[in-house]
N, C-alpha and C positions, 0 to 999 in steps of 0.2 A: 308360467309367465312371471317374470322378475317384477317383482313391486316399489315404484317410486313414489316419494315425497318430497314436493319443492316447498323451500321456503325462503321467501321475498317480500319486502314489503310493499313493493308496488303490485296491487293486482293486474294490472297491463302485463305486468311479466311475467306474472303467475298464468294467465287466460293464456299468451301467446305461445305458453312452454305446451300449456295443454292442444293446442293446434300444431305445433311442432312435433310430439309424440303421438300423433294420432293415424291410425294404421300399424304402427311400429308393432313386430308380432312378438317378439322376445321381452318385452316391458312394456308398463305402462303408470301412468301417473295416477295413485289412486288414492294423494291425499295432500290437501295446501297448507301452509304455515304463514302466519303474516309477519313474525320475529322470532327469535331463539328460544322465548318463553313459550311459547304458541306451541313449537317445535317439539319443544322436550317434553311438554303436557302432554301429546299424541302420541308421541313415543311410548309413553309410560303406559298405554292403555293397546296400543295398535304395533304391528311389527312391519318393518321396512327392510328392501335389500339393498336402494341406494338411497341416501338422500342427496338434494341440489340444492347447497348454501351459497345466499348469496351473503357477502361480508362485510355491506354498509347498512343493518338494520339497525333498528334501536332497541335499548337495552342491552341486555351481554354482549361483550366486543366479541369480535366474530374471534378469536385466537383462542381465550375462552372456551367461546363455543366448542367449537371443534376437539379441543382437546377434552370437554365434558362428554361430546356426541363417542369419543375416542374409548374414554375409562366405561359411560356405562353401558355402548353399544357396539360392543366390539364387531360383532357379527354384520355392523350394517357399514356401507361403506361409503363415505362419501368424495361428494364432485364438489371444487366452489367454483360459481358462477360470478363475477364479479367485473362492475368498470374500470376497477383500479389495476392496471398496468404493469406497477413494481412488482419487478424479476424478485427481490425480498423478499415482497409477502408469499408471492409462489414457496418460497425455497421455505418459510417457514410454513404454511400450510401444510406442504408435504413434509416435513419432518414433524409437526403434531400428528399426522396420520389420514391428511386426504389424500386422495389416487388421482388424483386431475385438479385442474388451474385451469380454468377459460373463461378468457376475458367477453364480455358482453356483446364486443365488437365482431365476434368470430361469425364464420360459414356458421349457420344453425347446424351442419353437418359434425362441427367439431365435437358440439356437445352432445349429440347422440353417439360418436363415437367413444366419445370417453364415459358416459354411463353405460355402453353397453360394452365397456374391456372394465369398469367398477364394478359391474354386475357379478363379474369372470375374479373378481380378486384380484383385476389387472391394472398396474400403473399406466395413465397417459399421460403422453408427453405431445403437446403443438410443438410445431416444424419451431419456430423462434427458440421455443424453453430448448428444444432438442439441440439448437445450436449454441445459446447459451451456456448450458453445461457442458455440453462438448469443449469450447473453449475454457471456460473456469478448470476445465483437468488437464486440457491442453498446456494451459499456460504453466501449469504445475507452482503457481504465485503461494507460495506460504504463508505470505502477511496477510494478516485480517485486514480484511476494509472495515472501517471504520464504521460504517452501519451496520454490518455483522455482526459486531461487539457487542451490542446493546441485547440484553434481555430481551423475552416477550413482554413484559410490562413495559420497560421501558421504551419499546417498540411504540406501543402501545400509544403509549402517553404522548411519544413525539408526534404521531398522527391526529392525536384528540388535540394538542396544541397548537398545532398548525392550522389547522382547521377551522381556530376560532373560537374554538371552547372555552370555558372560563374554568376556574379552577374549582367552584363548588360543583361543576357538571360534572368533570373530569372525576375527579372525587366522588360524586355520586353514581357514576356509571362501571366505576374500576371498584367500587365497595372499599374506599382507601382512605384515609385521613390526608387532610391539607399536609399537614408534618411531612405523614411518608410521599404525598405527592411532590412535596418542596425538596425531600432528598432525590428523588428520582430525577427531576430536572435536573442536581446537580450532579449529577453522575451524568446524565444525557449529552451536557454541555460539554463534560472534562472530557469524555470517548471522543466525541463529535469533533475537538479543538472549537468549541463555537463561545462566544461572548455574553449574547443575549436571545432575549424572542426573537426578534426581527431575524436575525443569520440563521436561527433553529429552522423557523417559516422558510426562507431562500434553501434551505438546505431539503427541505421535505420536499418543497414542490421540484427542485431537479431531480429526483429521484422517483416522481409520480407516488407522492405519498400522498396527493392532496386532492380530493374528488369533490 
């Protein structure tokens, strides 16, 4: 039997995922995380074959995360479970190296299907992403969007900004100095064509950057 560990910060969703796996004969959930730090403590001492991240904890941004879960856990494979909606975050999830993207709102069927083709080595893809990328190669469009441009950090940063963050949190949570935070908005701004905070904000929340 395949071995999972969720980690979430709300234990409601941690309990509920344990009700949802329960029966399941091919895996089971045999260990909880409350944040990324929690996460990678357990890791260090216990061995997983999926883990289910979700990616508004506190402490390490989940982008981070994953691409840490990536370098020191090759073997183990992860799902993220998430409210945040941006087709974005999806595309950069899977290209740091999770196998699935499902959103919080899904069938509970969804997420047992996609830990259990995580389990297999295998990418999932929900009916939406599946037609989403369908279309993105269809259209055969060359030009980057505009949001594409931006780094992971700077990703990053656009999401902590919008959100409300102040710049010593921001700073305190990225491990990054004001200076290098103050370059990164401007680079944020120049990709984006945006002015100030206020259009950065309008710009993230059309985009479901904003949870």
């Amino acid at each position: 039997m395949k071995s999972v560990i969720v980690a979430d910060d709300h234990a409601v969703v941690r309990t509920g995922l344990q009700i949802i796996f329960q029966g399941e004969s091919d895996f089971s959930i045999n260990a909880e995380a409350a944040n990324g730090a929690d996460l990678l403590n357990q890791l260090s001492t216990q061995q997983f074959d999926v883990a289910i991240v979700d990616v508004n904890m506190p402490g390490i941004s989940s982008i981070d995360l994953v691409a840490e879960l990536r370098r020191l856990y090759s073997e183990m494979q992860i799902v993220i479970f998430s409210m945040n909606t941006s087709d974005d975050l999806a595309m950069r999830m899977f290209k740091n190296g999770a196998l699935a993207y499902i959103n919080k709102e899904e069938n509970p069927e969804e997420l047992l299907k996609a830990v259990r083709f995580a389990s297999q080595n295998k990418r999932y893809l929900t009916k939406s992403q599946e037609c989403f990328f369908a279309n993105q190669f269809i259209s055969g469009n060359q030009e980057t969007i505009p949001i594409e441009s931006l780094t992971d950090r700077e990703y990053q940063i656009l999401c902590l900004m919008a959100s409300g963050k102040s710049k010593s949190e921001i700073s305190d949570k990225l491990l990054i100095s004001k200076n290098t935070l103050s370059n990164h908005r401007t680079n944020i701004l120049k990709k984006l064509n945006l002015s100030n905070n206020v259009e950065l904000t309008k710009f993230a929340i059309h985009h479901n950057l904003v949870h």
